[in-house]
N, C-alpha and C positions, 0 to 999 in steps of 0.2 A: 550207517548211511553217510555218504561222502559231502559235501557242502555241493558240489557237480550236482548228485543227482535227488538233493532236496530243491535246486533251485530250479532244474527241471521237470522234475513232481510240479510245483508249485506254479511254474507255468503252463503244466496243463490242464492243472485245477482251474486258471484265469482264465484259459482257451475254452473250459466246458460253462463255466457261469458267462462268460461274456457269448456264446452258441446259446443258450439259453433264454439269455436277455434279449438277443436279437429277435427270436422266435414269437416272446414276449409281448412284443410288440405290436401283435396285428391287436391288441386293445386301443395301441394309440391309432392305429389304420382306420380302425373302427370309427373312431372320434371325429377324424379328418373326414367324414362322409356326413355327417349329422346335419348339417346344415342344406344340402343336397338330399335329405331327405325325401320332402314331401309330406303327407300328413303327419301332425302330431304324435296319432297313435303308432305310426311306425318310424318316427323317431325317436319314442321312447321305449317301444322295440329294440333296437340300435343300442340306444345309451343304458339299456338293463342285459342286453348279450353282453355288452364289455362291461359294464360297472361289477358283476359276476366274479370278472378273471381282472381286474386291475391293480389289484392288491398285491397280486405272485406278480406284477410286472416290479410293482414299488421292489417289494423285497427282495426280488431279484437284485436291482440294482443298488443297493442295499449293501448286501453280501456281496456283487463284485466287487465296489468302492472298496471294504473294510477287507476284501483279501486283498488287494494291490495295496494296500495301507500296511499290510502284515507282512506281506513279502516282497514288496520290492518298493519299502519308503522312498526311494531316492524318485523315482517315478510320479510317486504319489504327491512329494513335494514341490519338485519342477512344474510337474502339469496342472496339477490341483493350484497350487499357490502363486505360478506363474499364470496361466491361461485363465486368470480367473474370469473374464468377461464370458468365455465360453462357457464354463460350468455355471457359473451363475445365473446364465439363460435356461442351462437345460433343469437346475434344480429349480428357478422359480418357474416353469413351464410343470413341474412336477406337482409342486404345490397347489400352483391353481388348479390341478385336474384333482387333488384330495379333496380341495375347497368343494369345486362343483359336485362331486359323487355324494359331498356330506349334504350340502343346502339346496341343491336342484330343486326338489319337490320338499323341501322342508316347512311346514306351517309356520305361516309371518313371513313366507320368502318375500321383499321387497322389491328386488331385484327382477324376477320374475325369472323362468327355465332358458327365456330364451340368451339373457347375460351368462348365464352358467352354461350353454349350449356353446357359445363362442369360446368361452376359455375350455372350454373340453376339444373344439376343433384347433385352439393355438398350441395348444399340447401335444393333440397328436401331428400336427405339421411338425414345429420346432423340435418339438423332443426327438421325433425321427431323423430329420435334417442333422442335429447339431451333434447326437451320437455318431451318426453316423461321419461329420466332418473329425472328431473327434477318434474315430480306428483310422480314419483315412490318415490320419498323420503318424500312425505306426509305419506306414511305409514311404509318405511325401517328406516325413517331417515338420520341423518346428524353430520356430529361430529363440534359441535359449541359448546359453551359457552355465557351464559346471567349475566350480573353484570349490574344491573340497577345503583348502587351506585359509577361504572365507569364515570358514567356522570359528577361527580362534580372534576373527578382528571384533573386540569389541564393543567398536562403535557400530559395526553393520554386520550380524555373522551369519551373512545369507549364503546356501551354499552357490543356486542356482538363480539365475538372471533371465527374466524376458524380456523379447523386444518390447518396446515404449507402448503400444498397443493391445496388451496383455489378452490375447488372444482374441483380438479380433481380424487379426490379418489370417488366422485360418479359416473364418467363417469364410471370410470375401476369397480368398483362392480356390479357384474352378476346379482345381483337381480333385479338392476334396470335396465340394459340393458335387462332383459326379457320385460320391460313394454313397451322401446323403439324400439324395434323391435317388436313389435305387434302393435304398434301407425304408423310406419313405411309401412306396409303390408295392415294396416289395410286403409290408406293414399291411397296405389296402388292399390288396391281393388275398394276403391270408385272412384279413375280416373278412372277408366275404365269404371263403372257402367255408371261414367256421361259424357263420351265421348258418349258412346252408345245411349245416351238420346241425348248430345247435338251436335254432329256432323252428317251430314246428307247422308243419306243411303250408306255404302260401302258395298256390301256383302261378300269382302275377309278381309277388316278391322275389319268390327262388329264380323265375326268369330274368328278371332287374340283375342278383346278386351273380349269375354266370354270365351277363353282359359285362358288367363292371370288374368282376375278377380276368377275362379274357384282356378287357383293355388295360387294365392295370399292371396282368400281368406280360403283356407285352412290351410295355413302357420297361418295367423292372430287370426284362431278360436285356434290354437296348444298354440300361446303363449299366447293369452287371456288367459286361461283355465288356463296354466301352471299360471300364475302369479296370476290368482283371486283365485288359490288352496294356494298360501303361503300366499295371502293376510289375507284368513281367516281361520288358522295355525297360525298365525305369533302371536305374544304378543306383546302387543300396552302397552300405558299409559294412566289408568282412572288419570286426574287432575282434583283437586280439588282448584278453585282461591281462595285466603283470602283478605281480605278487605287491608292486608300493600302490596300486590302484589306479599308477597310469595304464594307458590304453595304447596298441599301436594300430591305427587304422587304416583299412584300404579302399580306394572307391571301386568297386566292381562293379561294369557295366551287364545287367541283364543280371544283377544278385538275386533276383526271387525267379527269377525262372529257371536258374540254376539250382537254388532251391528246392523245388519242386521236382526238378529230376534227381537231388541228390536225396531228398527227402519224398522218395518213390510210393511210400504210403501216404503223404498230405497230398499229394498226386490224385491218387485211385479216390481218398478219403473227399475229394473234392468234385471229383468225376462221377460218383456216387450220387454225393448228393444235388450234382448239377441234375441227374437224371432224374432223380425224385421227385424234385420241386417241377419240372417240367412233365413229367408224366401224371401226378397229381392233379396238375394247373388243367392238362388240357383232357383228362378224364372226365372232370367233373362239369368242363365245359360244353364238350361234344356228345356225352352221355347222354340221356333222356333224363334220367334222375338219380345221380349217386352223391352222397354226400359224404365221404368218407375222404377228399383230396387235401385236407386240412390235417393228417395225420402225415400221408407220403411229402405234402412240401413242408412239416412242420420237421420230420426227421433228416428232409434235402438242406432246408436252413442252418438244422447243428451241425449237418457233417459238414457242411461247405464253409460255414464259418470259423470252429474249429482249423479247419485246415488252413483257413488265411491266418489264425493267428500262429501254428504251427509254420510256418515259412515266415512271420515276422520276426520270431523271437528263436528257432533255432539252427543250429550250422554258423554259430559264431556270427550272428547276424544284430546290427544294431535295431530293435523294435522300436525307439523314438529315435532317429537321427538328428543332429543338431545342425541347419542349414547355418547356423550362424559362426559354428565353430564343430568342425568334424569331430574333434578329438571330445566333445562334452554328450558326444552319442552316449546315449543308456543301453545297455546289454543285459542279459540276465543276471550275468557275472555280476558287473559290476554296479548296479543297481538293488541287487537283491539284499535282504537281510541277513546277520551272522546266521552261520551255522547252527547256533544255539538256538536261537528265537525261530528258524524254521523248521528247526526238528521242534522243539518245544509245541508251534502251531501244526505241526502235521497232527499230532495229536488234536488238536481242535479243529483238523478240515475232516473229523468224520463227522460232523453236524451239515457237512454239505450233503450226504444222503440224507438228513433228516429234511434240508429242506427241499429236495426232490421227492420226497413222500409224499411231505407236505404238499406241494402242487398238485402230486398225484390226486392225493384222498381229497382236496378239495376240488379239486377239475370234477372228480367222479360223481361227490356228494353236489355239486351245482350241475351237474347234464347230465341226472340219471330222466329229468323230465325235459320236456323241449321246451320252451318258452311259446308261449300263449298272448294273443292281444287279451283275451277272457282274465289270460292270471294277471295279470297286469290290471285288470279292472276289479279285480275281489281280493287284489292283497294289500293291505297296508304298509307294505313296506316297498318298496321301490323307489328307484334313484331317480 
């Protein structure tokens, strides 16, 4: 295997756990409705459908931090270590939704459900939002700096540099907040879909959850559209690696929509699942009663998402650009790990089927019953 085609293995490993994650996500969708409820008992409905599947969300994101860690540290550093005010909202948002699933209903709660209700609803806002500002700058960008030759200064041997604001100027830029707010909606969307699926028969419930999935998922088609119309507008950077790990780069006006025609399958792979998600969405809405729309938009999610990260990262395309300095663009190439350490981890990326098992057999062994306000009142255990 060539060092070429482990670094692009390896970003399509990133492309299928980061499709995953997003999917993921209608736990935190879920979250961001609780308060909107209404009775108690079917808020706690709500926060025992997702308390269920929140765990395969953690883990999820888990395993994609620790593969972009394994294969393309240069990435991991710049962004993880520069943009830290970003990440650090989105892990402590993480945290407190561990917090609330653990002490919610815990005997001695002080707090009381409804303080743990709040930070389950900041979680699923923020978490949504700040991921999603955070793919948005695979294609808008980031203002950082790369000096490989920093390594050797002793007194500072930082390789890469952020602006003064260490990622808060991507929160506040609209362009990225278009993608986060459609990651957000698109999150609320699919709790509902899989409430519908997984919680067992209400008939003035199931009408609530196809109101709310229609308007949600309306919103989400508005700022999809909006954000994959600048995606492919926007002017990217064709890079070119050289063998000393300089770069020669070019601005290409419409790079991802060229993209997408040159890369004819992230194309169709994305056209696919635009259909999915929207034949799902408005099946389940228009229908009398099917609850199966939470499989067709859950598999329109991976393909569509996949397919944006496939047009961010390949056709010599820089997937972090540097507004601040073109040439400190990240690329597969020159971003990724030796050839060593990525063949050495191919060998440990067959643990990523074990953790798609894993979601499996636990998805399976948690919704082989539908959830009950009854089980909720004779079990001891719930969130």
């Amino acid at each position: 295997m060539t060092l070429e085609y482990l670094q692009n293995y390896w970003w399509l490993l990133i492309s299928v756990l980061g499709a995953i994650l997003v999917f993921l996500l209608f736990v935190q969708g879920g979250q961001s409705m609780i308060l909107g409820a209404g009775s108690n008992a079917r808020r706690d409905l709500i926060v025992n459908s997702m308390g269920r599947k929140w765990e395969l969300t953690f883990t999820t994101l888990v395993v994609f931090g620790g593969a972009f860690f394994a294969s393309f540290p240069l990435f991991y550093s710049t962004s993880f270590g520069g943009a830290y005010w970003l990440w650090i909202l989105i892990l402590f948002s993480f945290i407190v939704q561990a917090v609330s699933y653990e002490y919610r209903n815990k005997a001695g709660n002080v707090y009381g459900t409804r303080t743990y209700d709040i930070f389950l609803f900041i979680n699923g806002c923020v978490g949504c939002i700040l991921l999603g500002v955070a793919v948005s700058m695979f294609f808008f960008g980031a203002e950082f700096t790369v000096s490989r030759g920093s390594l050797l200064n002793t007194s500072s041997p930082v390789i890469s540099k952020w602006a003064p604001t260490h990622g808060f100027e991507a929160i506040f830029n609209w362009k990225n907040l278009i993608l986060g707010v459609a990651v957000l909606f698109l999150a609320r969307m699919q709790a509902c879909l899989y409430m519908m699926n997984n919680i067992c028969d209400d008939p003035d419930f199931f009408s609530t959850l196809k109101n709310k999935a229609l308007v949600n998922g309306g919103i989400f088609v508005v700022f999809f559209l909006w954000f994959l119309a600048m995606v492919c507008t926007a002017t990217g950077y064709t890079v070119v690696s050289n063998p000393d790990y300089t770069v020669d780069v070019t601005e290409t006006p419409f790079k991802y929509f060229h993209n997408f025609i040159h890369l004819w399958w992230a194309l169709a792979t994305l056209l696919i699942g635009v259909v999915l998600v929207l034949f799902g969405l408005l099946k389940s809405c228009f229908s009398k009663h099917w609850t199966k729309g939470i499989w067709f938009t859950g598999i329109g999610t991976f393909l569509a998402v996949v397919s944006l990260f496939w047009v961010a990262g390949y056709n010599d395309t820089a997937f972090y650009p540097s507004i601040t300095d073109p040439a400190s663009s990240l690329t597969i190439r020159n971003a990724s790990s030796s050839e060593f350490t990525l063949s050495a981890m191919s060998y440990v990326s067959i643990l990523i089927p074990i953790v798609l098992a894993y979601i499996w057999y636990v998805w399976y062994s948690m919704d082989k019953k539908k959830l009950t306000e009854k089980e909720l009142e004779e079990t001891s255990h719930k969130y």
